[in-house]
C-alpha positions, -999 to 999 in steps of 0.1 A, spaced: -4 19 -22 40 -44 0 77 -39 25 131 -23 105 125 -37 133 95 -24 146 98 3 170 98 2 207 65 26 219 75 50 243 63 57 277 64 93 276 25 87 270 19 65 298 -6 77 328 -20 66 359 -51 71 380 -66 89 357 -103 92 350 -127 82 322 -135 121 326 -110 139 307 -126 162 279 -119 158 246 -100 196 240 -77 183 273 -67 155 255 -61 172 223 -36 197 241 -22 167 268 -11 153 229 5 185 219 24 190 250 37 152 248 48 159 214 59 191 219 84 181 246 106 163 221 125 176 190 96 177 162 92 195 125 71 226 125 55 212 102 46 175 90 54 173 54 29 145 41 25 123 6 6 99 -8 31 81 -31 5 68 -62 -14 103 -61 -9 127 -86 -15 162 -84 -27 182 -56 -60 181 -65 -63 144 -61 -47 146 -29 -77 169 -20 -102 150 -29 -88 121 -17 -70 124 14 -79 157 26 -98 141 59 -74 122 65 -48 147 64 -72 170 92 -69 137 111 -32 131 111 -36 173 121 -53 164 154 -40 132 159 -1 142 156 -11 180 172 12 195 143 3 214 111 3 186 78 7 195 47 2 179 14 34 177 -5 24 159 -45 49 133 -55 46 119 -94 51 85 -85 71 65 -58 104 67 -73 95 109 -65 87 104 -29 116 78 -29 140 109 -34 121 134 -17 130 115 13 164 108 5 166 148 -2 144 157 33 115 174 14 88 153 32 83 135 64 55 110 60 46 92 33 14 69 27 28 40 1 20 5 -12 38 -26 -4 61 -28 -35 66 10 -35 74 4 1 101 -15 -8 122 6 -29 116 36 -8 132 16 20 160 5 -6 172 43 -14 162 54 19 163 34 52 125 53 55 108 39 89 75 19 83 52 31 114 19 14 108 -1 4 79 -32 -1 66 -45 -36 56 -72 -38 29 -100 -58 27 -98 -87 -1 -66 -75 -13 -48 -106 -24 -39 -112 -67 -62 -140 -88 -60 -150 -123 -87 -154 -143 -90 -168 -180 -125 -172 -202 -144 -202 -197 -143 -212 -230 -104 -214 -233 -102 -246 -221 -75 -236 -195 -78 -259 -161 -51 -253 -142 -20 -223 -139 5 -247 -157 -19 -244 -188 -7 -205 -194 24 -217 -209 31 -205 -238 -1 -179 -228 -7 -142 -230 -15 -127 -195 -27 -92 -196 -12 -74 -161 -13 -37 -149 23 -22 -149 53 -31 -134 62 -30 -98 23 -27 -92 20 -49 -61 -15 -64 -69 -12 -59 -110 22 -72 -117 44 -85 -85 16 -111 -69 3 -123 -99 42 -134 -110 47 -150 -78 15 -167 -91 34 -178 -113 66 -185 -102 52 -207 -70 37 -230 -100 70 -235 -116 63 -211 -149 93 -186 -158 78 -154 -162 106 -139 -182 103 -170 -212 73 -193 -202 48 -170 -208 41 -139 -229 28 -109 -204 13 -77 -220 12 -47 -194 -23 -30 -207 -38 -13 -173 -73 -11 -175 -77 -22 -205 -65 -61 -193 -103 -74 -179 -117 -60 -213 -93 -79 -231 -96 -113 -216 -136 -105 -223 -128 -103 -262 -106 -128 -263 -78 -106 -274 -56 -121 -238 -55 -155 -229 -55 -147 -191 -58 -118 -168 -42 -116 -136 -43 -88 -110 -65 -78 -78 -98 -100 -72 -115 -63 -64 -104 -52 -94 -115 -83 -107 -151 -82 -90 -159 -46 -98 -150 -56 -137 -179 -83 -133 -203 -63 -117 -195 -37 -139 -198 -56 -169 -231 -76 -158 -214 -112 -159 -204 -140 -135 -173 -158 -122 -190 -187 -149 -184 -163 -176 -148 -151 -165 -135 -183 -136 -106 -175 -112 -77 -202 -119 -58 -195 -91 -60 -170 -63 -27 -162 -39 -24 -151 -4 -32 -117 9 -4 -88 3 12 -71 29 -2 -40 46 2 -5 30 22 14 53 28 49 67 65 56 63 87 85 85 119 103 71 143 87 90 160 116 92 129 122 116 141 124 153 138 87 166 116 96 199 93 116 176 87 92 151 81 68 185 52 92 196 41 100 160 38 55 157 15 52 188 -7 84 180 -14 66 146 -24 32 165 -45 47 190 -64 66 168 -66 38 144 -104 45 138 -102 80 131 -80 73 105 -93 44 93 -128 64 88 -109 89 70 -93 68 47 -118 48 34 -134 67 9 -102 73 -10 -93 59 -38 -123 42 -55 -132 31 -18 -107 5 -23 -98 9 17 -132 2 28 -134 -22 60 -99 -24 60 -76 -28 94 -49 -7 109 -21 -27 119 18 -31 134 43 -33 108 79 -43 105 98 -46 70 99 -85 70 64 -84 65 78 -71 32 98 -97 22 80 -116 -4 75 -88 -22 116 -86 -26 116 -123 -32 96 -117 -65 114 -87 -79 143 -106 -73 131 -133 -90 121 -117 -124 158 -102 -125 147 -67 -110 167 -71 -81 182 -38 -88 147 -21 -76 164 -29 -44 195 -15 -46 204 23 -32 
């Protein structure tokens, strides 16, 4: 939870000779007023597009979602999306303003939607591996042809997408070169009993499955490991006014650790010592490359 130019920050926020003595609650309301002054929602209509359920938003994302509250000075509210393909179309229908997304998801939201990245979040050790057994007498990534791969699902970003640009950079079709079998969780488990001749998908994934399971990178051996994806990012309607979506990008980054310390228990953890960083959709271009390249270009497409 991949991928517009980046925004100009406004200088409606800009100050001088002011003091290191400003309280806390003068601030808060300085933010309000700045916000205030320009045409905003009542209310900031918020999703997180791989959460299901408001319940799971709850326990989730709940403190993050008091954050963005103080941080933006509006009222957020949770609005539960099925999938991405859901929060792709509430956009394009104006039922939510904000939504929290992963690179590949990114993507196609941007495809149906022109939706404006503001800032993202980049995990820690979030880049796709492939791992095979180490008695299958597999060396090297040109060795999986002909192979079963166990993979998540498709247009997962660290399950599917990376791992096939894995793939592709080495010269192996996807589509006829090897045989890939879309299990979820049940992919590390396989590789174990031998029932997959490779697994490829997120080294934390891949490291929890170890610990988990009490073995060793001897026992399961990374045959190739790829370059960090892009950041997940926070995406605005952009039928969002353009100056408030300017002040709502610069509250995110200068409250970066706020969030950042609200986010990272959700979700399994899995944002834990992550970064918050700039963002601009070429930084998502990769991730077009490969669903281009395995013929789902139409993922794309509005």
């Amino acid at each position: 939870m991949k991928r517009r130019k980046f925004i100009t920050y406004s200088a409606l926020f800009a100050v001088s000779g002011c003091t290191t003595s400003i309280t806390k609650s003068n601030n808060d309301t300085g933010d309000r007023r700045a916000i205030a002054a320009i045409n905003k929602p009542e209310k900031l209509r918020f999703a997180v597009s791989d959460v299901k359920g408001m319940e799971d938003l709850r326990k989730d994302y709940e403190a993050l979602r008091v954050v963005l509250e103080q941080t933006l000075g509006l009222t957020v509210e949770f609005f539960p999306v099925e999938d991405y393909i859901a929060a792709a179309s509430a956009l394009q229908q104006d039922r939510v303003d904000l939504v929290f997304t992963g690179p590949s998801e990114y993507v196609v939201m941007r495809a149906r939607t022109n939706a404006v990245p503001i800032a993202a979040i980049k995990r820690e050790k979030y880049y796709p591996v492939i791992a095979v057994l180490a008695k299958s007498g597999i060396k090297s990534i040109e060795d999986l042809k002909g192979k079963r791969i166990a993979m998540w699902e498709i247009g997962s970003t660290s399950g599917y997408l990376g791992p096939t640009k894995l793939l592709i950079d080495a010269g192996l079709d996807p589509k006829t070169d090897v045989k890939i079998e879309l299990i979820g969780k049940k992919g590390l488990a396989s590789l174990k009993d031998g029932k997959v001749d490779a697994w490829a998908g997120s080294v934390r994934r891949y490291d929890k499955f170890l610990e988990s399971e009490n073995l060793t990178g001897k026992d399961l051996p990374i045959l190739v490991k790829g370059v960090d994806f892009p950041a997940d990012p926070f995406v605005a309607n952009s039928k969002l006014d353009s100056e408030f979506v300017t002040e709502m990008q610069q509250r995110l980054l200068q409250n970066r650790d706020k969030i950042l310390q609200a986010i990272a228990p959700a979700d399994g953890n899995k944002f834990t010592g992550a970064k918050m960083v700039e963002v601009q959709d070429a930084d998502y271009d990769t991730i077009r490359d490969v669903y281009r390249a395995i013929g789902q270009g139409s993922f794309l497409q509005n």
